[in-house]
N, C-alpha and C positions, 0 to 999 in steps of 0.2 A: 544523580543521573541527570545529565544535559547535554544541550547538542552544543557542539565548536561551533565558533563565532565564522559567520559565513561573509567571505570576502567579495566572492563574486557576486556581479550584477547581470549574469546574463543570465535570459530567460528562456528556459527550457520549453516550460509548458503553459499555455494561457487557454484558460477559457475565455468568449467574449459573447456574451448575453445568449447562451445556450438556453433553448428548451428542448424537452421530450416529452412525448406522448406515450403512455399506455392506452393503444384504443380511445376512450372519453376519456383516459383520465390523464391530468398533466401533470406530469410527477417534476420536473424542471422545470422554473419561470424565471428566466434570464439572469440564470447562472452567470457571474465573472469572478474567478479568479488565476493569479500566477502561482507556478514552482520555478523560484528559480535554480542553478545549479548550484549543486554542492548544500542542499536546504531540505529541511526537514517541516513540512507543515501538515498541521493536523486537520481535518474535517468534524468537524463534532455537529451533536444533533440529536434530536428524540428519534426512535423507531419511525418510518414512514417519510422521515423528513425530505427522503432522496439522494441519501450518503451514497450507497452503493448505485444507484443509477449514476449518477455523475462519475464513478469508474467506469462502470461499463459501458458510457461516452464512450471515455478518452478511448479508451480499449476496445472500440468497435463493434462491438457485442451491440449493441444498440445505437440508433440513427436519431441524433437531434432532425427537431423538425423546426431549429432557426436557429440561427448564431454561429460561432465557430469555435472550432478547435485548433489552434496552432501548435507545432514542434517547430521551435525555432524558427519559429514565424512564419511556417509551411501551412498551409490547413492541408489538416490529417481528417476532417469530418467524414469524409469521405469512400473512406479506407475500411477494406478487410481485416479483420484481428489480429493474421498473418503477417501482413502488412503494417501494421503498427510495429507488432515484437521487433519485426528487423529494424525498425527507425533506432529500436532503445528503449523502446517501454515495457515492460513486462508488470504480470498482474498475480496476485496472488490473492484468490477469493476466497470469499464468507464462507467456512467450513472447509478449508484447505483443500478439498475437491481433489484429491490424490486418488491413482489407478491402483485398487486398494489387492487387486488380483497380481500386477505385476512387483517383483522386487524394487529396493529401493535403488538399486543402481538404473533398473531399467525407467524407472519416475526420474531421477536425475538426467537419463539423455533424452527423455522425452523432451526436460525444457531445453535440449541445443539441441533443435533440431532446423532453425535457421541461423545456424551458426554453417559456415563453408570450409572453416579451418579444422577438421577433425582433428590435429597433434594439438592444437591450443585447448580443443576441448577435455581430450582424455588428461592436460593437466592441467586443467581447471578441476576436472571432478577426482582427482589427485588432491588434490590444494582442498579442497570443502568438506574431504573424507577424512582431513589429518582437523578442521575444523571443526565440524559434526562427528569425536569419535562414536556417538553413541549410533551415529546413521554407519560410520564403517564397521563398526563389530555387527551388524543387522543387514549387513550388501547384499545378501542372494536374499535376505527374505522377505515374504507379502509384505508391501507396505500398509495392509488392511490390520497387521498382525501387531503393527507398535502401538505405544499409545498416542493417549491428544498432545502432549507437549513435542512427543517424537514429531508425529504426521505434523504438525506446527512447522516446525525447521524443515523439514521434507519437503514442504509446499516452499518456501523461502527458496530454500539453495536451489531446487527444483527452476523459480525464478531467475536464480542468480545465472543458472549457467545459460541463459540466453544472453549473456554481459550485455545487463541493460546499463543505461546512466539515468534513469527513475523508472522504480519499483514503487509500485501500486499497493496496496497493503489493505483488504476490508477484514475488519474486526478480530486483529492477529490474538487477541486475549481469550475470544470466547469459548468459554465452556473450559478452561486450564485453570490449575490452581493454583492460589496464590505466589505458591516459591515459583513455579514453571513460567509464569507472565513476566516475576522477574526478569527471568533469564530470556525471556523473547525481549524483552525492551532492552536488555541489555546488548543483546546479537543488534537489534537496531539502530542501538549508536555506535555499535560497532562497525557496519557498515557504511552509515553516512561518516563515519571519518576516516572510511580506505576512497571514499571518494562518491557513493551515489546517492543521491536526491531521493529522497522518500514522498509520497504522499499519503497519511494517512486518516483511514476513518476508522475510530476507537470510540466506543462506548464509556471507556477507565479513562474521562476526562482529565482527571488528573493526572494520573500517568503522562497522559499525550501531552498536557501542557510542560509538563518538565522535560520533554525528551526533545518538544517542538523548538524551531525556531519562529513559525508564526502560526498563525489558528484561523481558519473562519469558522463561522456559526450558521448551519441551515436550519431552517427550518420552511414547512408547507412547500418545499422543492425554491425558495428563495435564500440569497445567501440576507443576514441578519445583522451582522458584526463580524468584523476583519481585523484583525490588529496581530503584532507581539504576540508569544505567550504570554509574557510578562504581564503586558495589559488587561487578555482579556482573563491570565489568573486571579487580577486585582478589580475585574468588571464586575460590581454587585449582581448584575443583573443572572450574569453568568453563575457566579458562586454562590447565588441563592438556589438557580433551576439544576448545574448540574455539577455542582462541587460542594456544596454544603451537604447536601444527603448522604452522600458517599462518604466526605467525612466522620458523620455520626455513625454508620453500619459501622468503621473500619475497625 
């Protein structure tokens, strides 16, 4: 499992010395990094580090209190959630957060709902039904009613169908078992090579490194190490704190 070798140079997403505050507490200390297009890069980190604030940056949900955020070199800092999705970004959060009372066709239009082309949407969610068949055989029913690896891809294509060009991803593994994480890591190279930029934050280090094209490392809400996956696969530093343990459980 690897991600294709990415050509392009142009840059999607930057952060540039972002912080954020919770109240007293400063959960981002001048955050920078890029996504470029067509590129899959991972966020890795201990619990607390500030992985998922730094989404819910980019995605509006929360207001840095310094620095910026640019889409193609626009600052979005500024911007409602709303506002973001239509730029192209779409987010898919910690515990898939799916509308567990409505079916799962009605979770799939919920994510086009700043979409304007209705005929491109209903075949879009045509095209993701013949993808997900285990989401098409389950269309009328609760989305509360599958399991975790189901509501997993629910929450995904759910994203998809705002046709973003970078999807957001916090901790698509957790709480799935081992063959099902496969199969999501798998769905994720599968979309970064119909064409979209991923950015994700994973806990299964090494997963992330093998599927990534490049990786930073936060920690205390600062980024730590930047590099390759390659690199920071082959960083002691790294594969002593979060690749060597996991090795031993596996």
């Amino acid at each position: 499992m690897s991600a294709p070798e990415v050509t392009s140079v142009t840059t999607l997403l930057a952060l540039e010395d972002v912080y954020v505050r919770y109240g007293g507490v400063q959960a981002l200390r001048g955050v920078s990094l890029t996504v470029q297009a067509g590129e899959i890069v991972a966020l890795l980190g201990p619990n607390g580090s500030g992985k998922t604030t730094t989404l819910r940056a980019i995605s509006g949900l929360v207001a840095p209190s310094a620095g910026r955020i640019t889409w193609h070199g626009r600052p979005i800092h500024h911007l409602r959630p709303e506002d973001v999705v239509r730029l192209g970004i779409a987010h898919v959060p910690e515990g898939r957060q799916i509308f567990p009372e409505l079916t799962v066709e009605e979770n799939l239009l919920i994510g086009s709902y700043s979409r304007v082309k209705r005929d491109s949407v209903r075949k879009d969610l045509h095209r993701f039904f013949e993808q997900f068949p285990n989401l098409a055989a389950r269309r009328t029913q609760p989305g509360g009613n599958l399991s975790g690896g189901e509501q997993q891809m629910l929450a995904i294509a759910r994203a998809l169908m705002a046709s973003p060009r970078l999807v957001l991803l916090d901790e698509p593994s957790m709480g799935l078992a081992p063959r099902t994480v496969q199969e999501v890591f798998a769905l994720l190279g599968e979309l970064n090579r119909s064409g979209s930029a991923l950015l994700l934050v994973e806990q299964n280090a090494r997963m992330a490194l093998r599927l990534a094209h490049r990786a930073y490392l936060l920690e205390t809400g600062r980024i730590v190490l930047g590099g390759s996956a390659d690199e920071l696969q082959r960083n002691p530093e790294v594969e002593r704190s979060y690749l060597g343990l996991r090795e031993l459980v596996r």
